[in-house]
C-alpha positions as CSV (number, residue, x, y, z in Angstrom):
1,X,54.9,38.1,-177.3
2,X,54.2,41.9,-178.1
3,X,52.0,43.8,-176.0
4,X,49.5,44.1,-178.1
5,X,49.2,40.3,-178.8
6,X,49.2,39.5,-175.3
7,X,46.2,41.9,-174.7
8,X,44.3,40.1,-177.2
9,X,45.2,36.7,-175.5
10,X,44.4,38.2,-172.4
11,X,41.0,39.2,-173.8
12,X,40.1,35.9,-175.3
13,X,41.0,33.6,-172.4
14,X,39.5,35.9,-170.3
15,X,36.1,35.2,-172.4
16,X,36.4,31.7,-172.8
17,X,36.9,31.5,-168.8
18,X,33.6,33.7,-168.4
19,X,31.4,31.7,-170.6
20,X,32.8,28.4,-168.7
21,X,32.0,30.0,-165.4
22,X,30.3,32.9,-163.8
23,X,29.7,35.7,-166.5
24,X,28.1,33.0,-168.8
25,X,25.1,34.0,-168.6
26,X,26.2,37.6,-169.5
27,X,27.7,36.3,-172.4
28,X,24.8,34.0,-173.7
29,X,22.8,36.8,-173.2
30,X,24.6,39.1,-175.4
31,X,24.4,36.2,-178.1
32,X,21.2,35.9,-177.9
33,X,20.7,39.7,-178.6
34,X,21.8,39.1,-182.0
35,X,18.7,38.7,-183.3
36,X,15.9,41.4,-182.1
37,X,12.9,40.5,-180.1
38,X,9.6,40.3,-181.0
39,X,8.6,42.8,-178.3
40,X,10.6,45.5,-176.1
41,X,9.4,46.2,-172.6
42,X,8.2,49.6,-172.1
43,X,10.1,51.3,-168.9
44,X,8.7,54.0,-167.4
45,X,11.9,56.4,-165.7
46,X,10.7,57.8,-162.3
47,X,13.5,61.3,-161.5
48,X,14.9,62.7,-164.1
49,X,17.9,63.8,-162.1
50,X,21.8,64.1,-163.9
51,X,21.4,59.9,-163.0
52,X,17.9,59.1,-164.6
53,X,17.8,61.9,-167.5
54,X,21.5,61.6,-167.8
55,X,22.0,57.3,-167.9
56,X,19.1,55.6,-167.6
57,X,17.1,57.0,-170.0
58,X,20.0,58.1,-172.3
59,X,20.8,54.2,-172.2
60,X,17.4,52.8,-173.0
61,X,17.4,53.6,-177.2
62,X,20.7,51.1,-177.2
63,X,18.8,48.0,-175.2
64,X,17.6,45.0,-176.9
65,X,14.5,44.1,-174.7
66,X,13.8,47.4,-173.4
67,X,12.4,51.3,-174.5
68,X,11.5,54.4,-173.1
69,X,8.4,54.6,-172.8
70,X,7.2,57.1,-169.7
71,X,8.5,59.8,-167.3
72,X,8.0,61.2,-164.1
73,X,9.3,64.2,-163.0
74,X,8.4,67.6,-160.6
75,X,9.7,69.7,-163.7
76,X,7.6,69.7,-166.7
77,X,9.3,71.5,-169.0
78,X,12.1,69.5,-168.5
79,X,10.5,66.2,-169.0
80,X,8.5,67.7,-172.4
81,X,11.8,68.2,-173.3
82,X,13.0,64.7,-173.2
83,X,9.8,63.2,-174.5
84,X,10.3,65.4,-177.6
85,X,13.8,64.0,-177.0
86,X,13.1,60.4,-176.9
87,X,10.1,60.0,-178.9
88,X,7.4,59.2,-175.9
89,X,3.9,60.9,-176.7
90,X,2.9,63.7,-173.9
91,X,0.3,62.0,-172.8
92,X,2.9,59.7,-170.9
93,X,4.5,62.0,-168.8
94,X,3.1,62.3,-165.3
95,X,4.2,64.1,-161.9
96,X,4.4,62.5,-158.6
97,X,0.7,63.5,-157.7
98,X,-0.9,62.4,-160.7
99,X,1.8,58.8,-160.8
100,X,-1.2,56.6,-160.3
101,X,-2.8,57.1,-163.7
102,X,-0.1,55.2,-164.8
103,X,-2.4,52.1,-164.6
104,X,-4.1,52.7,-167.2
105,X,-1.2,53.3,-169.6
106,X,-0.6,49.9,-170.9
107,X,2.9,51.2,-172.5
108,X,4.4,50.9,-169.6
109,X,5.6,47.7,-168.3
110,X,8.1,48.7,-165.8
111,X,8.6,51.5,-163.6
112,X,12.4,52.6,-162.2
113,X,12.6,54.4,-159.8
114,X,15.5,57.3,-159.3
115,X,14.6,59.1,-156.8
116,X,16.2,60.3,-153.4
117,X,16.3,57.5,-151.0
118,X,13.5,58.6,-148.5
119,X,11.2,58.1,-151.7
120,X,12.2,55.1,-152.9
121,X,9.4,53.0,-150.6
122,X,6.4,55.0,-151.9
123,X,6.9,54.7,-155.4
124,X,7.8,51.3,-155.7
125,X,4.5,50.7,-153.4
126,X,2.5,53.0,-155.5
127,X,4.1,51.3,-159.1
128,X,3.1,47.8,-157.6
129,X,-0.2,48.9,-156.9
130,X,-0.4,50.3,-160.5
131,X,0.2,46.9,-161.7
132,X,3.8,47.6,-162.7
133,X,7.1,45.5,-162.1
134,X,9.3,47.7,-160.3
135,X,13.3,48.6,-160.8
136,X,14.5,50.4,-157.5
137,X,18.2,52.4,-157.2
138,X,19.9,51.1,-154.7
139,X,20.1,51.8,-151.9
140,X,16.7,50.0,-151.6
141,X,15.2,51.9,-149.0
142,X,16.6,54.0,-145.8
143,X,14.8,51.5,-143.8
144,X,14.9,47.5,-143.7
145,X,11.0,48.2,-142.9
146,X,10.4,49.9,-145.7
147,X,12.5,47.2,-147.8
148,X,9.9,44.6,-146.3
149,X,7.0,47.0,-147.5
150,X,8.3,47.0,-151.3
151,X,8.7,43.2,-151.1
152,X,5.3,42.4,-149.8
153,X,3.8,45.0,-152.4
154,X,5.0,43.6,-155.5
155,X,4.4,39.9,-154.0
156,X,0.8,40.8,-153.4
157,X,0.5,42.5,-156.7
158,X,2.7,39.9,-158.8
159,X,5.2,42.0,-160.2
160,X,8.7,41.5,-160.2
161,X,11.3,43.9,-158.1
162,X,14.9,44.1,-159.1
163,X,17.4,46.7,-157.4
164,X,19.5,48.5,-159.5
165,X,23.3,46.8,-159.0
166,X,24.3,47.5,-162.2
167,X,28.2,46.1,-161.5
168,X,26.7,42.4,-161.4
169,X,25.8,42.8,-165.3
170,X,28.9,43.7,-166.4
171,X,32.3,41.1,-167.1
172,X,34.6,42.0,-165.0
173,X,32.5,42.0,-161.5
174,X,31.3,38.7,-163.1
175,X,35.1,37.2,-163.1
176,X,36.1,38.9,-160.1
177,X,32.9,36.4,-158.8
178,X,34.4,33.1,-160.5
179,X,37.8,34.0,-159.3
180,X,37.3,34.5,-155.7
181,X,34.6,31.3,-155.3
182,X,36.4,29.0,-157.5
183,X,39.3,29.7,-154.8
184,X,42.1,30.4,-158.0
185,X,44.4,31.6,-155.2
186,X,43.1,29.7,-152.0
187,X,40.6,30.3,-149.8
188,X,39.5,34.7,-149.6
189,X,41.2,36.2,-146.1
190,X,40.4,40.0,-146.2
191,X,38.8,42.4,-148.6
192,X,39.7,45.7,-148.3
193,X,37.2,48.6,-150.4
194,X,37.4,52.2,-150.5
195,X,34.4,54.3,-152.4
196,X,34.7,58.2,-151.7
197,X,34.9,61.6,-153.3
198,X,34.8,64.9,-152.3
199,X,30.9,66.6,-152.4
200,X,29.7,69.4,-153.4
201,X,27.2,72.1,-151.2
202,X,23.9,71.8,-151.4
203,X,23.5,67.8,-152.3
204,X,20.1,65.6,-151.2
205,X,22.7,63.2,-150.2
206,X,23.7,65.1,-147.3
207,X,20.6,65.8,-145.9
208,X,19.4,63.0,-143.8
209,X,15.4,63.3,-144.2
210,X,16.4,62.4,-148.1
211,X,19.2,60.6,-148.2
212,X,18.6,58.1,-144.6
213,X,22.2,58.8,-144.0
214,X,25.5,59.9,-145.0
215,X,28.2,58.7,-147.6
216,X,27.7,54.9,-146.9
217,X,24.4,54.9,-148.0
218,X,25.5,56.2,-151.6
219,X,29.1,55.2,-152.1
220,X,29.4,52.4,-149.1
221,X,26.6,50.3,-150.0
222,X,28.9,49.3,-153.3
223,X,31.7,48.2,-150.7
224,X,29.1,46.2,-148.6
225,X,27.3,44.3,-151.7
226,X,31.0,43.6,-153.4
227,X,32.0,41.9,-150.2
228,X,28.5,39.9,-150.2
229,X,28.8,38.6,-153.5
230,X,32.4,38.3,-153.8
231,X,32.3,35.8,-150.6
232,X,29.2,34.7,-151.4
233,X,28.2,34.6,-147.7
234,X,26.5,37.0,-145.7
235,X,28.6,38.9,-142.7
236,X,27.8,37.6,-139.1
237,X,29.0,41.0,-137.3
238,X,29.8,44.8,-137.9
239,X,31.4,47.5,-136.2
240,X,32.1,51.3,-137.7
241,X,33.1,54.4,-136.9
242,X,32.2,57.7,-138.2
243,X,33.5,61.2,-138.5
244,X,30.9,64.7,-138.5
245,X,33.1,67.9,-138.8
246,X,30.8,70.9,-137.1
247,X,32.7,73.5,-138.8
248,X,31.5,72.1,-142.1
249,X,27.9,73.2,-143.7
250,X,27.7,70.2,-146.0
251,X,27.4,67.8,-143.0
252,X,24.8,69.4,-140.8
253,X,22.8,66.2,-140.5
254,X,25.4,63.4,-141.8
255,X,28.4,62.3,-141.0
256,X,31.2,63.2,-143.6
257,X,32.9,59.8,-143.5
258,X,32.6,56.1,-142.3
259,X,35.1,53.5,-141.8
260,X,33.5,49.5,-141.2
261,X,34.1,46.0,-140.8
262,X,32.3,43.3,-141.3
263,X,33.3,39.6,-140.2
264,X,31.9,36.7,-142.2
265,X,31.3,32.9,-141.6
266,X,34.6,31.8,-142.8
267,X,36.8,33.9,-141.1
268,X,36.9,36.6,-144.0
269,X,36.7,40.0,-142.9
270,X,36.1,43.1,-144.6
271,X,37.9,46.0,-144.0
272,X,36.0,49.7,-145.9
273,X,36.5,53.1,-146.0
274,X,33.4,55.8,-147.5
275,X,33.2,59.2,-147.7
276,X,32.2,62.3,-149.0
277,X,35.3,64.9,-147.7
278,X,38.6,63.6,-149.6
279,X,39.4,63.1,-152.9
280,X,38.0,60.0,-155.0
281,X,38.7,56.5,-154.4
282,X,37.4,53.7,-156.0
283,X,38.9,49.9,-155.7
284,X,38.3,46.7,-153.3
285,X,40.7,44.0,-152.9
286,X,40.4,40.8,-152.2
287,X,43.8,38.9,-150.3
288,X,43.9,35.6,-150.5
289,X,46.2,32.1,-149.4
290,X,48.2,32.6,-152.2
291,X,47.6,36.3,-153.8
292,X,45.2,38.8,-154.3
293,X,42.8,40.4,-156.8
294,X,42.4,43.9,-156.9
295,X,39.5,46.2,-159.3
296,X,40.5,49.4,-159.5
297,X,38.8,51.5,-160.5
298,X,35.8,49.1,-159.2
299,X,32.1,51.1,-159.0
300,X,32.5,53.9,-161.2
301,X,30.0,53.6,-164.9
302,X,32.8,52.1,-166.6
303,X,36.7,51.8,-166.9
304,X,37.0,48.8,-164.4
305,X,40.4,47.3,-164.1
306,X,40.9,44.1,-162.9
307,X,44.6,42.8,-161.8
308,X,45.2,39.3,-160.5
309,X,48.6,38.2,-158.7
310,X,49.3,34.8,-157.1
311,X,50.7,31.1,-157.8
312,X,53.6,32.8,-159.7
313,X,51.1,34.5,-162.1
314,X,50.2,38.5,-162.2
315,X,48.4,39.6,-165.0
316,X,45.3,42.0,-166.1
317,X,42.3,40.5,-167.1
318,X,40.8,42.2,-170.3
319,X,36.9,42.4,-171.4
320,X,35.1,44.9,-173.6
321,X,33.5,47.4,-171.9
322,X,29.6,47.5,-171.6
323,X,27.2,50.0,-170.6
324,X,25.7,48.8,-167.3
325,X,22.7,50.8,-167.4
326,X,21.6,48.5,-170.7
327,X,22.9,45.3,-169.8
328,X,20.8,45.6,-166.0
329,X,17.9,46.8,-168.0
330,X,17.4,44.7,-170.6
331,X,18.6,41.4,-167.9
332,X,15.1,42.6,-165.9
333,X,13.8,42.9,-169.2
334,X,14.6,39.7,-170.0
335,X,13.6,38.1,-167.0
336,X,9.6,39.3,-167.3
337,X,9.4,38.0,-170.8
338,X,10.5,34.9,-169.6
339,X,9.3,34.9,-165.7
340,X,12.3,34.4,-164.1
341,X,13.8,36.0,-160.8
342,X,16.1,38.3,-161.1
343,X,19.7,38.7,-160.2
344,X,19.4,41.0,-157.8
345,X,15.8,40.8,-156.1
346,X,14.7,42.7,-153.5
347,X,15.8,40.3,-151.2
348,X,19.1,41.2,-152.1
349,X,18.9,45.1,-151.3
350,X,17.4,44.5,-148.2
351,X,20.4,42.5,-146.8
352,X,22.2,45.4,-147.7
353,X,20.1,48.2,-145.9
354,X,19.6,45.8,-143.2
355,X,23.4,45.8,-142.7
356,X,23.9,49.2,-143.0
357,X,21.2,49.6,-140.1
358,X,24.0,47.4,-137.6
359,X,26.5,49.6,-138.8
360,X,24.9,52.7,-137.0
361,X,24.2,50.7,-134.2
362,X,27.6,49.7,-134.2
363,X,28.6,53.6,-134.0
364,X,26.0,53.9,-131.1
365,X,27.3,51.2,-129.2
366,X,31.1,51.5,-130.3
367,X,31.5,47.6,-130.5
368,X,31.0,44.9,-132.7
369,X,27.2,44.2,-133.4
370,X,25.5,41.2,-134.7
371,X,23.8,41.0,-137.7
């Protein structure tokens, strides 16, 4: 068989396998899309940031269920810009004092937010309030308080809330799911997850009042919520350690780096590196009784690479690539016209935060904590 053939048979028994199993309802989705709905959901992009200027809001013209219709920002001139840009009408951009108005703007049925982590609480409290359903970037909150705060806020107001994971909308996290669950290669032993790169000066995410923390907080949050939903069990125990350079101005009120574990009910444990002070890494791996699985690259905005090896098989799984940022969108979309939960409620940030809570206990107390 010629390479080119067998990536093509690789690529169609990888899709037949998805729409059997876990990425089916990716893939019924996508049918679906064929024919366009009667209405798109107007999203309203809260930080217009390199993140929700540069992909989220560049993303929304391509979505099926879902438009541009608002935007926050501190910088006016740079949001009249992207109005002109994107076709919304002035009188639908706000700042964050004047946010609340956006009640009365019936245009607007969702509100993301993209803002620094500290931030994330208010303006998902405030969007509730406003009578909006609420995306929120991960990580949820710095606080599991505050992740309890956004939950009870949209519960009391009725709207939805859906944290931006944008790797459980595309194919190949999907498989990795149906791979490791359906126990192809026996029962999951160890993961083992890197996420890092190498900062720049003067970032938010170094600065603890904004960011809540250092590097695992942005990069080893993806590590934590892979090894949730890979297993699909939640870990039992933690321990971490962390490393703070003094001679280094980028890391005056973070730590540079964090190495964790987390132990889970069925012996599984999870071994992860994060940080902002080497060059970038971006894989997990999942060892098994009888192989492994390995995506790498794993949480960049595309490119994922998924390699299975095991029961005297070791080949790479093939799927087109999607743009994330449309396919979480217009899934949220999707699930207020048809009043369904989400795939990733708040619920499921929360864990996450909650976790990463016991990991800086765990550096406190220099042992294994319970979670």
């Amino acid at each position: 068989m010629s390479n080119a053939t067998r990536r093509q048979f690789l690529r169609n028994s990888g899709i037949l396998a998805m729409a059997a199993a876990g990425a089916g309802p990716l893939l019924r989705t996508s049918r679906a899309q064929t024919t366009a709905p009667e209405k798109k959901l107007g999203f309203a992009i809260v930080g217009l940031g390199r993140f929700g200027a540069g992909k989220l809001l560049a993303a929304l013209p391509e979505c099926k269920y879902a438009r541009p219709a608002a935007l926050v920002s501190g910088s006016p001139d740079k949001a009249k810009d992207l109005a002109n840009k994107y076709g919304i009408p002035a009188k639908s951009i706000y700042n964050y004092e004047n946010f609340d108005a956006i009640k009365d703007n019936p245009d607007v049925d969702v509100v993301f937010v993209v803002l620094p982590n500290s931030m994330h609480c208010e303006f998902t409290v405030r969007a509730a309030k406003a009578g909006k359903h609420v995306m929120c970037e991960k990580p949820m909150a710095v606080t599991a308080a505050e992740c309890h705060q956004m939950i009870d806020a949209c519960k009391q107001a009725d709207r939805k809330l859906m944290i931006g994971y944008r790797l459980r909308y595309e194919p190949y996290n999907m498989r990795a799911i149906e791979l490791v669950q359906s126990k192809a290669n026996g029962a999951a032993r160890m993961i083992e997850s890197g996420n890092a790169f190498n900062i720049g000066p003067n970032e938010w995410r170094t600065d603890k009042k904004l960011a809540g923390g250092g590097p695992v907080m942005d990069l080893g949050v993806y590590s934590i919520n892979a090894s949730r939903y890979l297993l699909g069990e939640e870990p039992t125990h933690v321990t971490a350690q962390v490393w703070q350079p003094k001679d280094d101005p980028r890391f005056r009120t973070t730590e540079a780096q964090m190495a964790f574990s987390m132990r889970f009910p069925s012996g599984a444990i999870s071994n992860c590196t994060t940080s902002y002070c080497h060059q970038s890494i971006s894989h997990y791996r999942v060892l098994s009784e009888h192989g492994e699985l390995r995506m790498e690259p794993a949480f960049g905005y595309g490119g994922q690479k998924l390699r299975v090896r095991g029961r005297g098989k070791n080949e790479e799984i093939d799927f087109p690539q999607v743009n994330h940022f449309v396919a979480e969108m217009d899934h949220f979309a999707q699930c207020i016209l048809n009043n369904t939960d989400p795939r990733t409620p708040g619920e499921d940030g929360l864990r996450d935060v909650h976790i990463m809570e016991k990991l800086y206990q765990a550096v406190e107390q220099q042992k294994w904590v319970a979670v």
